[in-house]
C-alpha positions as CSV (number, residue, x, y, z in Angstrom):
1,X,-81.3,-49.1,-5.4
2,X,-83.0,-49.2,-8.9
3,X,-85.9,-51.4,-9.1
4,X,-85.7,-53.0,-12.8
5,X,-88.7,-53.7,-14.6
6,X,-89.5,-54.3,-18.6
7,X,-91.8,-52.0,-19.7
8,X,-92.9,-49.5,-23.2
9,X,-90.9,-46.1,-22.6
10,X,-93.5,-45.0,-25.3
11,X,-96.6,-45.5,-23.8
12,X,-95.0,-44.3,-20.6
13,X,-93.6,-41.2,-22.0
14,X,-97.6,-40.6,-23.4
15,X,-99.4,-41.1,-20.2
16,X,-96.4,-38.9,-18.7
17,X,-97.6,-36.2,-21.5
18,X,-101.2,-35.8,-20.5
19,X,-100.5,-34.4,-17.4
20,X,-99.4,-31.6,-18.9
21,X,-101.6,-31.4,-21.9
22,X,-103.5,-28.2,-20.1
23,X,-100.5,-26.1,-19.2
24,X,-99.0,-26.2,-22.4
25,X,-102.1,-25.5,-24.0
26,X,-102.9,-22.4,-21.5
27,X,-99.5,-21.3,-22.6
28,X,-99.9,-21.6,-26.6
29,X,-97.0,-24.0,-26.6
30,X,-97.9,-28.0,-28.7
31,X,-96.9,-30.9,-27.4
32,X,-96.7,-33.7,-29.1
33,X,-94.7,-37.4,-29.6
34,X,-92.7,-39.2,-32.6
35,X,-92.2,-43.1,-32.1
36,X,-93.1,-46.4,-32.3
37,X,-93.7,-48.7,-29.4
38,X,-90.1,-49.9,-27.5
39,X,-89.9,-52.0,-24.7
40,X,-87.0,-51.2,-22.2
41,X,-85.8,-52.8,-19.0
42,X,-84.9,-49.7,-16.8
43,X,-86.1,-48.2,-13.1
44,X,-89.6,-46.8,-14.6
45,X,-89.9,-44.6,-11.3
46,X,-86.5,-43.0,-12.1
47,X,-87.4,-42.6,-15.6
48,X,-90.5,-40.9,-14.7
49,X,-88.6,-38.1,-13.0
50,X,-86.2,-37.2,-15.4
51,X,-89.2,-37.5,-18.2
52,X,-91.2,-35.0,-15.8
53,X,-88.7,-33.1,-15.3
54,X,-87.7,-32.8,-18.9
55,X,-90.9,-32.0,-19.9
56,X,-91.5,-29.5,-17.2
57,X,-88.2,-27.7,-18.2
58,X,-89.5,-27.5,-21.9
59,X,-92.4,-25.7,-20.8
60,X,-90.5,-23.4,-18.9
61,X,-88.1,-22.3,-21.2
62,X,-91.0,-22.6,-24.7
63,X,-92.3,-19.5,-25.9
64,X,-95.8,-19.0,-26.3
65,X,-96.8,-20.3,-30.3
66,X,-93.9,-22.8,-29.9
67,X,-93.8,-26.5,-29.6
68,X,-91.8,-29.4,-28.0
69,X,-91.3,-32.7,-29.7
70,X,-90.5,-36.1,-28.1
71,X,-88.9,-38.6,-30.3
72,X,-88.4,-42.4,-29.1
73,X,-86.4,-43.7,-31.9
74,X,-84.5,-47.4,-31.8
75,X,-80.7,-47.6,-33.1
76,X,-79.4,-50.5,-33.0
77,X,-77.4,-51.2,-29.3
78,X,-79.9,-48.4,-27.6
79,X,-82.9,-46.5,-27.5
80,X,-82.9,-42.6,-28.0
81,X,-85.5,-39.8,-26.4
82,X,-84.9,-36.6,-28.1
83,X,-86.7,-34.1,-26.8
């Protein structure tokens, strides 16, 4: 059952990001985040997991002196995360 809430997938997305802040920077890799503020109604716990997952995999498979960017950008219908 999804439990749906309004809430900013940015600032989300952000607070998601700083727990990982120290193992990308043990492992040379930059993280870092490209977007304005954008409200969403969505399951926030579920959305969490696949962020944290995403994230987690981007580590994993980033070579050291590389980076990973998240991108939150509006189109008109929907709301992209490019990561």
């Amino acid at each position: 059952i999804l439990d749906m809430t309004e809430f900013d997938i940015s600032k989300l997305i952000k607070n998601l990001m700083i727990n990982f802040e120290s193992n990308y920077k043990s492992k040379g890799v930059e993280l870092s985040i490209d977007g304005e503020s954008q409200i969403i109604l969505a399951d926030k716990d579920k959305i969490s997991q696949v962020i944290v997952n995403i994230l987690s995999n981007a580590l994993k498979y980033t070579q050291s002196g590389g980076s990973v960017q998240v991108c939150v950008q509006e189109y008109k219908d929907y709301i992209q995360i490019a990561i």
